[in-house]
MDTraj code that builds the backbone (N, CA, C; nanometers):
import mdtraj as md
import numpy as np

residues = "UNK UNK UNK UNK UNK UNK UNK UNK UNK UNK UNK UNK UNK UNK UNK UNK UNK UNK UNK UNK UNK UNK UNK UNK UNK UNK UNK UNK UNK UNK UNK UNK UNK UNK UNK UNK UNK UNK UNK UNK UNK UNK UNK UNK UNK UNK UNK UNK UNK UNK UNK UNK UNK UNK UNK UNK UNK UNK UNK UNK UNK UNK UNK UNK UNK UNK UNK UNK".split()
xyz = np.array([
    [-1.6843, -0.0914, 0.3805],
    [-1.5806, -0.1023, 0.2782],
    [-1.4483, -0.0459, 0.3296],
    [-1.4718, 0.0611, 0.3953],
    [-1.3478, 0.1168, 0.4759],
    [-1.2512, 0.0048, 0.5442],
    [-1.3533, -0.0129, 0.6320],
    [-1.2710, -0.1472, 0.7484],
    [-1.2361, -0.2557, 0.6148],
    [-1.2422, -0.3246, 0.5511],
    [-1.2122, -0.4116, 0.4677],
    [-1.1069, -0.3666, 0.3885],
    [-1.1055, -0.2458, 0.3540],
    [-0.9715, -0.1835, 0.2711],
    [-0.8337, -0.1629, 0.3954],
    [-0.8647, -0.1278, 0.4815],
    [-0.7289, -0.1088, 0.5906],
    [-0.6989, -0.1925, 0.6124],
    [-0.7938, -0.3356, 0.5991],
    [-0.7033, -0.4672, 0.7054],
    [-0.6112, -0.4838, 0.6032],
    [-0.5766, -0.4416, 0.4597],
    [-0.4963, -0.4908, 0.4200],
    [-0.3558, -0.4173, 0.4282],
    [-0.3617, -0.2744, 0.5130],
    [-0.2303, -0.2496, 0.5842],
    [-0.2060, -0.2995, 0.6925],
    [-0.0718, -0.3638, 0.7452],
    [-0.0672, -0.4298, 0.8328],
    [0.0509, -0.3667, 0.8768],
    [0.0901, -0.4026, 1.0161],
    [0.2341, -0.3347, 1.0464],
    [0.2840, -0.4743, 1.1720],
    [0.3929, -0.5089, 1.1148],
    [0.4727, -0.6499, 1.2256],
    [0.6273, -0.5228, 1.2255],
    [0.6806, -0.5594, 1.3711],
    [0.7973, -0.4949, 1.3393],
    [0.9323, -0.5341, 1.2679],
    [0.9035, -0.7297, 1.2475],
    [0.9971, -0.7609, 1.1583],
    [0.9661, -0.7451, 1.0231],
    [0.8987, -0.6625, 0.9378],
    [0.8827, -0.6512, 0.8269],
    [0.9197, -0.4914, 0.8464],
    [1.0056, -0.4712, 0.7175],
    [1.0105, -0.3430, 0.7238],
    [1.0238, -0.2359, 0.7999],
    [1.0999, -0.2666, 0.9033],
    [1.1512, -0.2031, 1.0082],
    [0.9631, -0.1671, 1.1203],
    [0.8707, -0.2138, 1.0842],
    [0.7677, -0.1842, 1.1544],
    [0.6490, -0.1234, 1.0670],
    [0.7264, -0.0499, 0.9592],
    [0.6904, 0.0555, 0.8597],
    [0.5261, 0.0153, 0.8122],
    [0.4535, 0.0745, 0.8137],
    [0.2712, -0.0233, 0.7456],
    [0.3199, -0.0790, 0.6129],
    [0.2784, -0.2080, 0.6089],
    [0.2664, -0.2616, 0.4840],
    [0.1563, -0.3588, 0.3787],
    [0.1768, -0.3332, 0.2960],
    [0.0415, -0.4110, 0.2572],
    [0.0507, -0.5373, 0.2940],
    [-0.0465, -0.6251, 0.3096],
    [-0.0641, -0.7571, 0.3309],
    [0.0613, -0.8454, 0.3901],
    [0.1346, -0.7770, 0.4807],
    [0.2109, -0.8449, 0.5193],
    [0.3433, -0.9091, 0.4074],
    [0.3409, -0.8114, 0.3289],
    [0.4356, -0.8203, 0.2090],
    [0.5407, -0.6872, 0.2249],
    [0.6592, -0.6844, 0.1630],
    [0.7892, -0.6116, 0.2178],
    [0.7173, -0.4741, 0.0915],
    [0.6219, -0.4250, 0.1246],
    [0.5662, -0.2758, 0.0512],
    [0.5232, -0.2074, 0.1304],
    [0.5949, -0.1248, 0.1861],
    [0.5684, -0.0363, 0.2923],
    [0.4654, 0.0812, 0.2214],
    [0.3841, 0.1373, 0.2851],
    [0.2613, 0.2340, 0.2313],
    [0.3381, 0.3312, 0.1850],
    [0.4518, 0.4105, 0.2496],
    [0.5395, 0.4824, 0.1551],
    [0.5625, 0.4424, 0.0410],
    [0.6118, 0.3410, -0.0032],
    [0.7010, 0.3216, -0.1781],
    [0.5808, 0.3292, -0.2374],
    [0.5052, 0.2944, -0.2238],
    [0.3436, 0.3068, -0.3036],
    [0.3160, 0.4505, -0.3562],
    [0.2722, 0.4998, -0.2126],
    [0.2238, 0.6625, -0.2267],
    [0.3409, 0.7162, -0.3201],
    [0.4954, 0.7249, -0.3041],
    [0.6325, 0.7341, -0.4130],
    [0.5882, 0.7410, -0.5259],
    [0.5707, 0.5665, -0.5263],
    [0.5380, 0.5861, -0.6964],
    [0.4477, 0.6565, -0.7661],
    [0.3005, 0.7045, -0.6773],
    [0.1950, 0.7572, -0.7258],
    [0.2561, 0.8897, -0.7638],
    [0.3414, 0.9070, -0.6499],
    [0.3513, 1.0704, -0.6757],
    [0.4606, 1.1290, -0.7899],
    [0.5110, 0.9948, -0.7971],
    [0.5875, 0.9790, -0.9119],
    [0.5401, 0.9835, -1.0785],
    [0.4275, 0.9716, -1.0548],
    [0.3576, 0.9825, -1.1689],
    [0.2839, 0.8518, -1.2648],
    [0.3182, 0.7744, -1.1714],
    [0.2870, 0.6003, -1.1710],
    [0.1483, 0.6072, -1.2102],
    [0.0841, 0.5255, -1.2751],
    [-0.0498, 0.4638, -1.2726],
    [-0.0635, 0.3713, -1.1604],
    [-0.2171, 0.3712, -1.1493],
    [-0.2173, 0.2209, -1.0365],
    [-0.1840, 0.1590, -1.1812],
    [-0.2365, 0.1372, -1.3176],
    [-0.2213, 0.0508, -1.3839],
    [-0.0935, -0.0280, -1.3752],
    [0.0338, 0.0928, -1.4253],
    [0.1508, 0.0714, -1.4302],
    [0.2137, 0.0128, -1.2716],
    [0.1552, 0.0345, -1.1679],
    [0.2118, -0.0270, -1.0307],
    [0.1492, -0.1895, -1.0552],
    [0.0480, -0.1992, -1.1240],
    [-0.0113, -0.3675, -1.1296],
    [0.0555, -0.4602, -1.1785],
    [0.1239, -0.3844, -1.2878],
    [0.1867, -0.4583, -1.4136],
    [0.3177, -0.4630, -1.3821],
    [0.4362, -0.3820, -1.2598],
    [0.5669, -0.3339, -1.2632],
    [0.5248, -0.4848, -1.0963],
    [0.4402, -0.4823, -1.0325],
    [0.4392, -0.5822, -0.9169],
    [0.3202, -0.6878, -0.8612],
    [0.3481, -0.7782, -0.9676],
    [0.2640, -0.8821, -1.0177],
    [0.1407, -0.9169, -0.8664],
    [0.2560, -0.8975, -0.7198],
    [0.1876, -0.9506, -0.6153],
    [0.0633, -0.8521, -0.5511],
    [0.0661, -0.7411, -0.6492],
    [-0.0074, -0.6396, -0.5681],
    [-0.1506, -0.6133, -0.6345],
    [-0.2661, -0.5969, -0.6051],
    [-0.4368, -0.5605, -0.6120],
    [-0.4562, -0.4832, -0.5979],
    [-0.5685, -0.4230, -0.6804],
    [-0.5960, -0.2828, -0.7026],
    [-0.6256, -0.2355, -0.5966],
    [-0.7298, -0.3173, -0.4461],
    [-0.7732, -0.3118, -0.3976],
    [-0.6140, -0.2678, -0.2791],
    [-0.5601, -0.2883, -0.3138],
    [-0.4173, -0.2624, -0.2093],
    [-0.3818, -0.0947, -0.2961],
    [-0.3574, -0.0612, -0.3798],
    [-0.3669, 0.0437, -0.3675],
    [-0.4120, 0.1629, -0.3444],
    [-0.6148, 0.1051, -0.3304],
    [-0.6717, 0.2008, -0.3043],
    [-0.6708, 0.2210, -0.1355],
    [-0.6192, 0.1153, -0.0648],
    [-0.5780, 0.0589, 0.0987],
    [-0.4771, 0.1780, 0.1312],
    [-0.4164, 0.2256, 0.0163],
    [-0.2744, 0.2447, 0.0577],
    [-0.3363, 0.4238, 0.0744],
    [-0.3928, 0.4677, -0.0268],
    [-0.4736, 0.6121, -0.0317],
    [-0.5681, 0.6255, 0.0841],
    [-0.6335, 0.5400, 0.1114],
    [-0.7330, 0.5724, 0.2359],
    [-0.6527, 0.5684, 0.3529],
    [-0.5390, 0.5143, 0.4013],
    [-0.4587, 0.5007, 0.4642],
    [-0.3753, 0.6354, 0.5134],
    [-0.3257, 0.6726, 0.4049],
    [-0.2630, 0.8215, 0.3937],
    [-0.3705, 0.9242, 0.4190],
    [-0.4856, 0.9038, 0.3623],
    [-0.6060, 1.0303, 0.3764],
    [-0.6321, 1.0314, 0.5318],
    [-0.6363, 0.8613, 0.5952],
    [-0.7438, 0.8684, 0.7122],
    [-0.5600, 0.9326, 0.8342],
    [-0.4343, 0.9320, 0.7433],
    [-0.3592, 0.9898, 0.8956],
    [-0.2752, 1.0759, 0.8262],
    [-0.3081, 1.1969, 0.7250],
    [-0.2459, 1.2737, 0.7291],
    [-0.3621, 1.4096, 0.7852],
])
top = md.Topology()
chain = top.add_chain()
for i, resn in enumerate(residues, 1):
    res = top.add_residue(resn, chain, resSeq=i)
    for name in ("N", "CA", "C"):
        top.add_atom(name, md.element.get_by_symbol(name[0]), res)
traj = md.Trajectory(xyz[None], top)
């Protein structure tokens, strides 16, 4: 489940200056983790960015856990 949750961070260097992003979409794993810490729901991140899956936010937490 691990390996299946990371492929959906990806990093090209024309997206986002290189920055990891989900699925090859302009959401760098930073603005994510932001909003969480912002006080965001995943709910409220589902509903505020129609293109994004729950399954991408939990990508975005294992992501941060497995390199901080």
């Amino acid at each position: 489940m691990d390996n299946k949750l990371l492929q959906r961070i990806t990093h090209n260097p024309e997206i986002c200056h290189g920055k990891p992003c989900i699925r090859k979409l302009r959401y760098p794993v930073e603005f994510i983790l932001e909003l969480l810490s912002s006080g965001m729901t995943t709910e409220e991140i589902l509903k505020d960015y129609d293109d994004l899956e729950r399954e991408d936010i939990l990508a975005v937490l294992l992501f941060a856990a497995r390199h901080s």
